[in-house]
N, C-alpha and C positions, 0 to 999 in steps of 0.2 A: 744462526740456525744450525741443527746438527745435522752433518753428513756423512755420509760413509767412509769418504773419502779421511773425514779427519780422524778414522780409528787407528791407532797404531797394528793393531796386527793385521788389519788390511792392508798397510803402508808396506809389513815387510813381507805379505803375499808376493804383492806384485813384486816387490826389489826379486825375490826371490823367484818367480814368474819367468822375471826379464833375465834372470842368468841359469836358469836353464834353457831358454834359446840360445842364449850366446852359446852356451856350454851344447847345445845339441847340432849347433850349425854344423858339426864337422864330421857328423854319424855318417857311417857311407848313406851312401845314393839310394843304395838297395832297402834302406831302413827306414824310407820316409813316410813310406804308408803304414810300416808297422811301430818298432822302438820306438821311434823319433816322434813320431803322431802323439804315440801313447803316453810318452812322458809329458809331451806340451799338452796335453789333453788335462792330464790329471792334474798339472800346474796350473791352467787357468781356471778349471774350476774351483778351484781353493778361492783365491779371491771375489768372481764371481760369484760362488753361494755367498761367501760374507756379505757383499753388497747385496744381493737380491734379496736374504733374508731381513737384510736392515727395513727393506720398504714394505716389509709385510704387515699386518696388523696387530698382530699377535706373541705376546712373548716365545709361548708354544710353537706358530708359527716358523718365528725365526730361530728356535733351538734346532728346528729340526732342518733346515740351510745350516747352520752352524756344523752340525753334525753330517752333512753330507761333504763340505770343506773337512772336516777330520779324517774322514772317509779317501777322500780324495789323496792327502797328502798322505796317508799309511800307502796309499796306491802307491803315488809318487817314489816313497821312499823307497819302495819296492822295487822299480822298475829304474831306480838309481844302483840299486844293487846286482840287477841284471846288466847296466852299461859299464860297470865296473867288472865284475865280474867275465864277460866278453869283449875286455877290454877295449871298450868305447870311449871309457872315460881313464884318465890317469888318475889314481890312487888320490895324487892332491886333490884335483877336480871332485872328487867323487867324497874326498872329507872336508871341504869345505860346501858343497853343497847340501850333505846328509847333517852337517851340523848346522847351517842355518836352518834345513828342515824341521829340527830339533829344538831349536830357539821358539818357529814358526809354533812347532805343537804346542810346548810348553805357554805360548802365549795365546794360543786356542782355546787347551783348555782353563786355564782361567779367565779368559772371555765367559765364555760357554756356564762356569759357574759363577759370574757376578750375571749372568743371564736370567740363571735358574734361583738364583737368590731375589729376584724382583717379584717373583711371586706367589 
């Protein structure tokens, strides 16, 4: 049976998910309700919509969760450029995060169009 679980670019949400925690555990104290929140905020939604939209009923449906994960992770990427930027994150951290982000989109929107090609 198909599951969410078995979609590859759900698979590298989460990878990618789980190391922007790692990568934000060490944001000051001060930035837990703001930066820190918002970057885990917009990283879990990425995976999240992918999953919720799988169980919807409708191609339409799930384009548009699809599209809110796209959504999400332009946030994300954004708010990796502000930790970098304010020197939260060190340059390596901050290129090897922005480039799996980048892997992430690039296998988003191809999702997204073998989506819109069903019907």
């Amino acid at each position: 049976m198909s599951n969410f679980r078995n979609l590859h670019v759900w698979q590298k949400a989460m990878t990618l998910t789980t190391n922007i925690y790692f990568s934000t555990k060490y944001f000051p104290k001060e930035e837990i309700f703001g930066l820190t929140a918002q970057i885990r905020r917009s990283a879990i939604s990425i995976p999240s919509n992918i999953a919720e939209g799988f169980g919807r009923e409708s191609n339409k449906e799930y384009l548009r969760f699809l599209n809110v994960s796209m959504a999400s992770l332009f946030e994300l990427q954004t708010q990796l450029e502000i930790g970098k930027n304010i020197e939260y994150l060190t340059e390596q951290e901050f290129n090897k995060l922005y480039e799996d982000s980048r892997e992430l989109e690039r296998m988003l929107v191809a999702f997204i169009n073998r989506i819109r090609e069903r019907d």
